[in-house]
N, C-alpha and C positions, 0 to 999 in steps of 0.2 A: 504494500500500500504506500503511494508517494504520494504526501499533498503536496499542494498546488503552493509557486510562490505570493499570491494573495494575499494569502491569508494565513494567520499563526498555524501549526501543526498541534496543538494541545486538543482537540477535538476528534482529529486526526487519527492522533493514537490512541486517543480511549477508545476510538469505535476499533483499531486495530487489535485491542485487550478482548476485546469479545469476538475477532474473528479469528482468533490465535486458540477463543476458548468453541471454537467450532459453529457461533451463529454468525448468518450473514448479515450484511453491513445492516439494511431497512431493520431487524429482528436487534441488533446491537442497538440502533438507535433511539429504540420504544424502550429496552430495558435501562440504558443508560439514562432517558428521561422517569421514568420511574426512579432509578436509583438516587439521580441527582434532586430530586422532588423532598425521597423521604430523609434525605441526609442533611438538606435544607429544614426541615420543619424540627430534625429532631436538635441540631446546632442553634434555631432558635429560642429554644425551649431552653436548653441546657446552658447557652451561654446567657443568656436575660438572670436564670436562676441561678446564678451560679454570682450575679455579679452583686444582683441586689438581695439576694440571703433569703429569697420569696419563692420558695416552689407557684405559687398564686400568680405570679407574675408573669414565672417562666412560662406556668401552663397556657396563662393570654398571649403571648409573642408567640409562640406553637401553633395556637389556634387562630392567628391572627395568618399564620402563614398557610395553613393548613387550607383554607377556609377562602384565602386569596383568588377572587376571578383571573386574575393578572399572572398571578406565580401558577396556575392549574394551566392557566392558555400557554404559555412561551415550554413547559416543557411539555407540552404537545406538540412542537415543530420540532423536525428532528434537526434542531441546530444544537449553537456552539454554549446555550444559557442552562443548559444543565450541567456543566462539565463550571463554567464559568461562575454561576450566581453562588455555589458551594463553594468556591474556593475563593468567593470573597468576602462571603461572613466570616470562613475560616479566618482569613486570612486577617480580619479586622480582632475578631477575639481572639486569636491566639496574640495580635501584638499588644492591644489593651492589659492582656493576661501581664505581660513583661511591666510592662507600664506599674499595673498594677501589683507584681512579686517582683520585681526585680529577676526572676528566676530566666537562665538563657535559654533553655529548650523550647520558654516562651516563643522566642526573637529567631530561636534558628525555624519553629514550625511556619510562625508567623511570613518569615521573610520568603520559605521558599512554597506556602502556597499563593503569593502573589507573585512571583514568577511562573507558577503553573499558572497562576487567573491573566497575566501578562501573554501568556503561551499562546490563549485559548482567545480571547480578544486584543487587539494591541488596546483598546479602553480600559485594559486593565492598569493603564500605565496611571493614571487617574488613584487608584490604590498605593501606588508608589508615592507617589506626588504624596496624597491624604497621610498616609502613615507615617512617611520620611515628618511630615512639618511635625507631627504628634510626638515622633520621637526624640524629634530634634527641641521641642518645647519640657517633656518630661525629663530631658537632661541637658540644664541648663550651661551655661557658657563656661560655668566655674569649674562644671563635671569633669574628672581629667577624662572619662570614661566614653563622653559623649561621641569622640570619633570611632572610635573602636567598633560603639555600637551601629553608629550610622554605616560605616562600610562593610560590617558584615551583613546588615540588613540590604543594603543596595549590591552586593554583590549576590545576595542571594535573591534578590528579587527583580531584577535587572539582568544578569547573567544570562540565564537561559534567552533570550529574546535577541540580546546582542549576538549571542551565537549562532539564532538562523536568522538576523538581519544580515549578518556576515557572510551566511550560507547564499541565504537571495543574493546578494550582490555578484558573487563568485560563480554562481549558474545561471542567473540572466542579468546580471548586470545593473539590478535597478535594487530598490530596496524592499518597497511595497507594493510595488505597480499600480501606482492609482498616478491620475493626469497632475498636467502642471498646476503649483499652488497659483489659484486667482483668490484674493478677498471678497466673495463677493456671499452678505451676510443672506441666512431665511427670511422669506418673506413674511408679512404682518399674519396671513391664513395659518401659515402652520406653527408660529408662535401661539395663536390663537387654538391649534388643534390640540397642543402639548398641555393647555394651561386646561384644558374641555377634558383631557385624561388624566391630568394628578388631580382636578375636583371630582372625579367620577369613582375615585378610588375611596373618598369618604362621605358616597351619599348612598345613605343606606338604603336603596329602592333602588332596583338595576329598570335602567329603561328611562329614568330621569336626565332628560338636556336641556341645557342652561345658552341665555345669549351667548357668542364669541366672545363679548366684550368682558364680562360677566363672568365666565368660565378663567378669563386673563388676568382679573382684577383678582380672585379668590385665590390663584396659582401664585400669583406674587406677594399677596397674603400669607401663603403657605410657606413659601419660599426665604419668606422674612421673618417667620416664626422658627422656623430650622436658624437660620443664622445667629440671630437674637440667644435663642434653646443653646446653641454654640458657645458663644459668645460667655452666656451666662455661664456655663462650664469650664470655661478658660478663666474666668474670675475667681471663679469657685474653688479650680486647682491650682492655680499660680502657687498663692504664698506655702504652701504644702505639697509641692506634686511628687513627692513618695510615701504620703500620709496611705498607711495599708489598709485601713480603719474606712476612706473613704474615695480611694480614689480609685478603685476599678469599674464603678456604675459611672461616674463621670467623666471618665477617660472612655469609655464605650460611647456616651452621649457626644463626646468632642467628637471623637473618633467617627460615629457615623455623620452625624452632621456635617463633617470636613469632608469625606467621601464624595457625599452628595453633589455638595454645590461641588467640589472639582471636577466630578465626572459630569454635572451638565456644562462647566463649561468646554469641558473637551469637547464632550457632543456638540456642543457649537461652533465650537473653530473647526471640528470635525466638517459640519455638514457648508460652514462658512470658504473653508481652503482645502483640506485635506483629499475631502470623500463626496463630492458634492450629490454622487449619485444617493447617496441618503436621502437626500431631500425629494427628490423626487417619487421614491417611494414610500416618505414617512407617513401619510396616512394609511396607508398596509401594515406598516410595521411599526407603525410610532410605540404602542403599548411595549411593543418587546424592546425597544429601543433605551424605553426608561424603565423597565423592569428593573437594574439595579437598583434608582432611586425608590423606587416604592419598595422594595426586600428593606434597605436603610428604614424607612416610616413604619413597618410594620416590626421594628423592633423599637423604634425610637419611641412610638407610643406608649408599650406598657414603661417603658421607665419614666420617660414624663409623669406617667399617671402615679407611680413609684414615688418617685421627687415627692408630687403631690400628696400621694399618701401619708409620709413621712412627717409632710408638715400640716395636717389636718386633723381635725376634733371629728367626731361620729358624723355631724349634719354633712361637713366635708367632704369626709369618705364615700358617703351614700352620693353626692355627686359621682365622687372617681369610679364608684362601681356604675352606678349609671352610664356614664360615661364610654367605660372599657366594655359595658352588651351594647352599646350604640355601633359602637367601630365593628364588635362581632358583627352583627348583624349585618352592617354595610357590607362587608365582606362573604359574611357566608348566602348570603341572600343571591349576590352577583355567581359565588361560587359555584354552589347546586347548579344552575343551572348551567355555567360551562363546563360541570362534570358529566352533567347530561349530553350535552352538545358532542363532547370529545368522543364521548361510546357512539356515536353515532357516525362520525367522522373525524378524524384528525386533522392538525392544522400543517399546513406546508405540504414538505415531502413526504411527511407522516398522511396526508392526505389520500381518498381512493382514488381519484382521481390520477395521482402519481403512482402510486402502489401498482393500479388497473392499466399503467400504460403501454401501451402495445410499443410505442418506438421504444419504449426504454428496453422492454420485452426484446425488440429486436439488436439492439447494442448490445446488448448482455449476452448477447449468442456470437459475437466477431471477433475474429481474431485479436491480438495484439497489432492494431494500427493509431496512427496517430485521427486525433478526435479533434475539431471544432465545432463549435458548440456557445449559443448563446446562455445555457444552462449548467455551467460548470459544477456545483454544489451540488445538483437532482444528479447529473451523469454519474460523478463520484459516489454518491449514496444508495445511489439504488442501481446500479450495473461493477461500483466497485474497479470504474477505469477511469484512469487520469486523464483530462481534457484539456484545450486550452481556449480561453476565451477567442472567438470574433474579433479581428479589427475593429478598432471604433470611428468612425467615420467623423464624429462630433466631438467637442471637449466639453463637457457640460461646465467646468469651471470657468473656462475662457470666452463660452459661448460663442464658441468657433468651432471652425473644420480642421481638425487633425494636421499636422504641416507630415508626418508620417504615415498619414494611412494610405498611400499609394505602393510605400513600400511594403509593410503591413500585409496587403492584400497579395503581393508578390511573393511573398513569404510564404502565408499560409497554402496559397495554388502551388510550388514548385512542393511542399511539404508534404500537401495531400497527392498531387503526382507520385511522388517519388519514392511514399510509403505506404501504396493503396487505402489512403485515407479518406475519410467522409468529413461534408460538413453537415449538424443536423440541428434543424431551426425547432426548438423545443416548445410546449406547452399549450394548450388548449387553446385551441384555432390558430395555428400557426403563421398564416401566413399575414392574420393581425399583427405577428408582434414586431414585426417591421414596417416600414412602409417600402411599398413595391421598389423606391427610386434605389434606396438601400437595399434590398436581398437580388435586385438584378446586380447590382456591382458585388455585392458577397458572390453572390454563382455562375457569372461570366466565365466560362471555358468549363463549367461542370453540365452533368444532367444528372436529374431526377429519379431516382431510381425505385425510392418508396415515398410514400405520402400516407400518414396515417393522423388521423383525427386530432393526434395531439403531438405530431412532429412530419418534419418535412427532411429526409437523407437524399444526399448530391453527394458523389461521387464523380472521378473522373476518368472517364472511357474513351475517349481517344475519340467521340464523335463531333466534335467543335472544331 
């Protein structure tokens, strides 16, 4: 199994772990989303209880995850967020833990499941960033200790990723293969769509929508409360930050809140320079996009409410309990029914629709040749052959035409000649998912050789 240079290999090879234990890739990919689901709800259960001395606590962040419309949907696609959203709770409790004990097994667990959550998305670098500032704050300027800790933690969580950035560059020459950085920011709509899905995450009646504006105003409300919730934690641990007595709930509170706002703003520079094609799919995948930040809130609650506990009389508490079946609710309410939904069908390449495809059906039966493919992730997952993307004709950053996709295209023709290669245009109604002007310049010197409902294979036979 070779992944692609794209994208991190940490997904890679988990599904590689289950085809090494004899199931194929689609059958790895259902258990690994099971796997990474229940290893999620039980780290939130055990790390909340663990920190704030409240099995009561723990049980609500458990159930808060459990219970998640959000966290039930993303590990129903068979992507990279089961492999990744575990290893970044991990990865936030185990450095807290350090924070919190001083102990290093902490800081060696801590550091190297965020080079495996770095492995599996490069947004894991967002946990680098988050944790580095927390550790670099819990040992202050005076600490002799403080480098010591910091580069064993950056080398462990940073290491692996420099090593296949090194790898990409050395096998094709580029780092990431995504287009030239253009600045150019998201539009006002899907600010508007992101701010409509962190209010939908605490209203507790699924099927409730709110104005754009409205949906924007409450996101940034939200968004300010996290900071603030921050903020007041970093005050709270300053003049004491190796107090054992008190600083591991509040070193979890910095620690997710710091997470948070840094991975959205990766996400933004993300969809702003980076990756621009996000943007254009984020009303498809925005929910999965911010599922880290919601995994963060749905731990962040029960300790808020914790805090709150803490400093409240009986009339108080019965708020907080009030309070903590409100959020249950919001959650489980949306959740039943996308547990429902998922038995019925799955989402993505977990999907019947991909599972039932007859093009994939027929890739899966070809030799070892070389593959293009507008569908590189479905090819890989469900035939278990390495692909390489289509030339791109457009730069979605630069909002331009490719100054290389002539040669590009010359590339791929001499590649599929010269290694009876196919190009195959993927996914339901295929010949939508380009426009005619573009799949005549992709197939120029090829012909058609299958055509099925949900993929189009060109080949080249010598009749052009």
């Amino acid at each position: 199994m070779r992944p692609t240079t794209g994208f991190p290999p940490g997904y890679s090879l988990s599904l590689a772990v289950f085809k090494w234990l004899g199931f194929d890739l689609h059958a790895g990919a259902r258990l690994l989303g099971g796997l990474g689901f229940s290893i999620l709800v039980l780290l939130a259960g055990v790390g909340v209880g663990a920190v704030t001395g409240s099995p009561g606590f723990g049980l609500m962040s458990a159930a808060l995850v459990l219970g998640s419309p959000t966290l039930i949907g993303v590990h129903g696609w068979a992507l990279s967020e089961s492999v990744f959203l575990p290893m970044s709770l991990a990865a936030i409790l185990f450095t807290t833990g350090f924070l919190g004990t001083g102990e290093s097994k902490y800081l060696v667990l801590g550091g190297l499941a965020v080079g495996m959550a770095a492995l599996t998305r490069y947004a894991g670098l967002s946990l680098a960033v988050a944790l580095g500032a927390c550790l670099a704050l819990g040992h202050g300027n005076a600490n002799p200790k403080r480098w010591r800790v910091m580069g064993v933690f950056a080398g462990l969580a940073l290491g692996p990723l420099i090593v296949f950035l090194v790898r990409n560059v050395i096998v094709s020459g580029d780092l990431v293969n995504r287009p030239e950085m253009t600045w150019r920011p998201p539009e006002a709509a899907l600010i508007e769509r992101a701010g409509a899905i962190m209010v939908s995450w605490l209203v507790p009646f699924s099927g409730v929508r709110l104005p754009g504006w409205l949906s924007t105003t409450l996101a940034g409300v939200l968004l300010l409360c996290l900071i603030l919730g921050t903020s007041w934690g970093l005050r709270a641990v300053k003049p004491r930050p190796r107090d054992k007595t008190k600083s591991p709930a509040l070193w979890l509170l910095i620690a997710l809140g710091t997470h948070s706002t840094t991975y959205l703003a990766v996400l933004y520079t993300s969809m702003s320079v980076a990756d621009p094609n996000i943007r254009s799919g984020f009303s498809a995948v925005g929910e999965r996009l911010l599922a880290p930040v919601h995994l963060d809130l749905m731990v962040l609650i029960p300790l808020w409410l914790f805090v709150a506990w803490r400093g409240s009389e009986a009339p108080g508490r019965l708020l907080v309990i009030g309070t903590g079946l409100l959020f249950l609710v919001a959650q489980f309410s949306g959740g039943i029914k996308e547990a429902g939904e998922l038995r019925e069908d799955g989402r993505g390449f977990n999907s019947v629709a991909w599972r039932s495809s007859a093009a994939m059906a027929y890739i899966r039966e070809l030799p070892e040749i070389p593959i293009y493919t507008n569908e590189v992730g479905a090819t890989y997952l469900l035939t278990g052959r390495h692909a390489t993307f289509i030339p791109a004709s457009y730069n979605p950053s630069t909002q331009s035409n490719r100054l290389n996709y002539s040669a590009d295209l010359d590339r791929m023709r001499r590649t599929i000649r010269a290694g009876g290669g196919i190009l195959a245009i993927l996914g339901s109604g295929p010949r939508d998912r380009l426009t005619p002007e573009y799949l005549d310049e992709l197939t120029e010197g090829l012909t058609l050789v299958e055509e099925f409902g949900d993929g189009l294979i060109y080949r080249y036979t010598g009749d052009h």
